[in-house]
N, C-alpha and C positions, 0 to 999 in steps of 0.2 A: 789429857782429854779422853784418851780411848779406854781408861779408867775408870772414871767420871762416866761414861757412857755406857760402861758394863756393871757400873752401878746402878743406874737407873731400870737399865733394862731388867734386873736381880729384884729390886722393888717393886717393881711393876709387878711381874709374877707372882712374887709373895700377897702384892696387895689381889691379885685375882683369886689366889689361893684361899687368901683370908676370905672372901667375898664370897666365893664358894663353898666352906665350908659355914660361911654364915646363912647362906639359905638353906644349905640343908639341914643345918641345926631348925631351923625356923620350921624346914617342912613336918622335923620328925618331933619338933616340940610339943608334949603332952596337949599342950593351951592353945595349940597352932591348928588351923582350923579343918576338918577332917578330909578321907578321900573323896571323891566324888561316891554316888550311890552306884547299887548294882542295880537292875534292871527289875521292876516290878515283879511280886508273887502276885496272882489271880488270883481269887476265887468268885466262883458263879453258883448259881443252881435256879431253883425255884420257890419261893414261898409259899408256904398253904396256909389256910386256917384249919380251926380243928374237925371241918367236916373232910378234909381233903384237898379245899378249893384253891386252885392257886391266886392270890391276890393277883385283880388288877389296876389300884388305885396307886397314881406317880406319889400320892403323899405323906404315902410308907415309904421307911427308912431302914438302910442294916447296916448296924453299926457294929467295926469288930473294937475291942480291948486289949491292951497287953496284959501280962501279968503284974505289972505297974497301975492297974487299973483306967492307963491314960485311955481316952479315947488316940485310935491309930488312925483310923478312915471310915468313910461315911458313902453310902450313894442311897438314891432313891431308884424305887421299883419303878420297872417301863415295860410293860406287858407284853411289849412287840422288841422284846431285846434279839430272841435268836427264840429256835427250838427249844421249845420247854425250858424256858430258860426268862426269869421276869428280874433275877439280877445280875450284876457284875462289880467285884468290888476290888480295885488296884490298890496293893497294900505297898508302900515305900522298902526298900530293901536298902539294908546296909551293907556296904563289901566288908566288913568284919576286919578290915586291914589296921585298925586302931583301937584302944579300948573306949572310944571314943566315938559316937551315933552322929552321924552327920548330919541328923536333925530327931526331935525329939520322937517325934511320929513314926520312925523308921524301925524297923523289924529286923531281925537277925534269923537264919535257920533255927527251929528246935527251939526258938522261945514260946511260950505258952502263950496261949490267950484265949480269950473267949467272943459269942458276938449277941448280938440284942436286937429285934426290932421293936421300932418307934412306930407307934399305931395310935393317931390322935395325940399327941402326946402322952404317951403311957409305955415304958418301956416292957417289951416281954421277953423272957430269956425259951427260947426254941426247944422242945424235946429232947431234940437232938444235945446240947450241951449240957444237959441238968446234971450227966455225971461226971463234971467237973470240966478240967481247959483241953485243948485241943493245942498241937504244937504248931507251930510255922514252919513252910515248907521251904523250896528253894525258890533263888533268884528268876526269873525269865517263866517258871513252871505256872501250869492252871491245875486246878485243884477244883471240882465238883463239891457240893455240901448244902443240901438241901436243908431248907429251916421250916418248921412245923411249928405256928405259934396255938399254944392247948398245953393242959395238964396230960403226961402221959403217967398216970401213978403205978403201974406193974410192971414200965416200961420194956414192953414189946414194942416199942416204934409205933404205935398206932394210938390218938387219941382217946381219951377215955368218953368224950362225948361223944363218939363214932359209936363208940361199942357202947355206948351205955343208949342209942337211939337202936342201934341193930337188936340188945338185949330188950328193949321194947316193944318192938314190931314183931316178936316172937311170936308164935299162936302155939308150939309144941309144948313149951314150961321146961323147953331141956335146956335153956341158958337162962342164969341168974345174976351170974357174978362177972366181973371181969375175967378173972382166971377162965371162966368157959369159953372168951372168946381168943382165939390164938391167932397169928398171924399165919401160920403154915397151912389150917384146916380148912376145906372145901366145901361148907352146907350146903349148895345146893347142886353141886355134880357136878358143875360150869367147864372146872378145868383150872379156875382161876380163883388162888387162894385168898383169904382174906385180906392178905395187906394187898396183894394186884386190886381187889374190887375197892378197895380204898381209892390206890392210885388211879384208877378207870375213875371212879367217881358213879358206879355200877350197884346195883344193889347182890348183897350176897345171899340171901333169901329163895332168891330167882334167877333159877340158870334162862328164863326167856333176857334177864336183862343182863347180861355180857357183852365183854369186849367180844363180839365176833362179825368176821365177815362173809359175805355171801358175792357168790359169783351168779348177776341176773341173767344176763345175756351176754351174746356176741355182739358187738355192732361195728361195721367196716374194720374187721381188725384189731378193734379191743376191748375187753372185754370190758362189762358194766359189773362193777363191784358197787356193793351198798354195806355201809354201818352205821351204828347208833351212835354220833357224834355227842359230848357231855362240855357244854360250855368252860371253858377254860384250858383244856386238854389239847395237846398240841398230837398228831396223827403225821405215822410216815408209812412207809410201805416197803416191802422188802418180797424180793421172786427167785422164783429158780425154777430150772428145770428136770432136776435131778432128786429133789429134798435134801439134798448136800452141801452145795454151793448155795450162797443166797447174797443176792448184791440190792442195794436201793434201787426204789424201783420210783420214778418219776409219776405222778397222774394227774389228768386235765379235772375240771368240775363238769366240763362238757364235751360234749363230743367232737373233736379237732379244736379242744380250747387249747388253752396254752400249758402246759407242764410245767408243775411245780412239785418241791421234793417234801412238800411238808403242808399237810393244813392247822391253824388253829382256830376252833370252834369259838366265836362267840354266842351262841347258843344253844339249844337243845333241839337238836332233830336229825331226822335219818337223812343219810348224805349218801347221792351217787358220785362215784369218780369213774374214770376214764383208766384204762392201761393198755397200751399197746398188747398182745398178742406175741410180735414176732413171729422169725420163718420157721421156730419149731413147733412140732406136732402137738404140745403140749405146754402149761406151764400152773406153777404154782405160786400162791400170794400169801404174805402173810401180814397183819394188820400190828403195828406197834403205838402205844401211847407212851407218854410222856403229861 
């Protein structure tokens, strides 16, 4: 019996042993079905058209591609997504632990791909990627990547319809071509180069029309700033009192209104905001778009 008993017991084990290495045959088998995923890559930005303007209809689409050409992921624009920011697109990540995509849609570091918006049904491939794919980043990371749907043909980042309306509205005859317009050069003295007066949405022609702000008055404390707000353009504000240091600077629309860190314009017109002062003697502002 006691035999008999330490045989079984000898079985037993073996049958665990068998059983165990049969799941993990099973987990490591090719055809077996893969690890869980790693945690989404981001990417955001804003979309324009080719005057500059950032879209704000929900029923544009950006869609990215693998180098597989599969469609990966898709979202629609929402104009009130965050700061200067009209999308967000969660792209699936693989943990790369098998040579095996744990779904088809999923993405690996440093694989290629490209992205496209849906406008009406009509797909457009962005400025930005016409010279060619763009790789994938990592797992959990956000990645920025603004899309500009237009022809850019000399590709300096700036649509060729911008410049080909700017090259119009000339009166001097000293731009003709695209090549005259550049994105680093400053026509009218502003401060702010050509691709800033793109992104302002500002005319470059006329340093009266620039990103600039003006400090009106004092009132209980803080000061009254006014800018040329350009429908679409999202506005923040940054202070110091050194020109050194410069931290966000919070402002109401009214006087003891309520502080917010950011405006964005649906319209076109001059905007007063609000900004505390503070206990020191002095301080400085400076006006950012997006």
């Amino acid at each position: 019996m006691p035999a008999t008993d330490h045989t079984r017991v000898g079985m037993g084990r073996w049958a665990v042993r068998a059983f165990l290495l049969g799941a993990l045959a099973f987990v490591l088998s090719p055809g077996a079905h893969a690890y869980p995923p790693a945690p989404p890559h981001t990417i955001y930005g804003v979309v324009r058209d080719r005057y500059g303007n950032p879209y704000e209809s929900t029923a544009i689409s950006v869609i990215l591609f693998g180098g597989d050409s599969l469609e990966k992921a898709r979202t629609t624009l929402d104009p009130l997504f965050g700061l200067g920011v009209n999308y967000s697109l969660d792209v699936a990540m693989d943990a790369g632990l098998t040579s095996t995509l744990y779904e088809p849609t999923a993405m690996r570091p440093t694989l290629p791909f490209t992205m496209r918006v849906l406008i009406n049904g009509v797909s457009y491939l962005p400025i930005q990627l016409t010279t060619g794919t763009w790789t994938m980043g990592q797992p959990a990371q956000r990645r920025r990547i603004d899309l500009t749907v237009g022809v850019d043909s000399d590709g300096d980042g700036i649509p060729d319809d911008w410049e080909y309306e700017l090259i119009a509205s000339d009166a001097s005859g000293r731009f003709s071509t695209l090549a005259d317009i550049r994105p680093g050069d400053d026509f009218d003295g502003d401060g702010l180069s050509n691709f800033a007066e793109y992104i302002a949405g500002s005319y470059a022609f006329d340093s009266a029309d620039a990103l600039a702000l003006s400090i009106v008055q004092i009132v209980n404390g803080s000061a009254r700033l006014q800018f040329l707000a350009i429908k679409g353009r999202a506005y923040t504000l940054t202070a110091s009192t050194d020109l050194v240091t410069w931290t966000p600077q919070p402002f109401a629309l009214a006087p003891g209104g309520v502080a917010a860190e950011a405006y964005t314009a649906t319209d076109v017109r001059v905007l007063d905001v609000y900004a505390p002062m503070g206990a020191g003697a002095r301080k400085f502002f400076r006006l950012h778009v997006q």
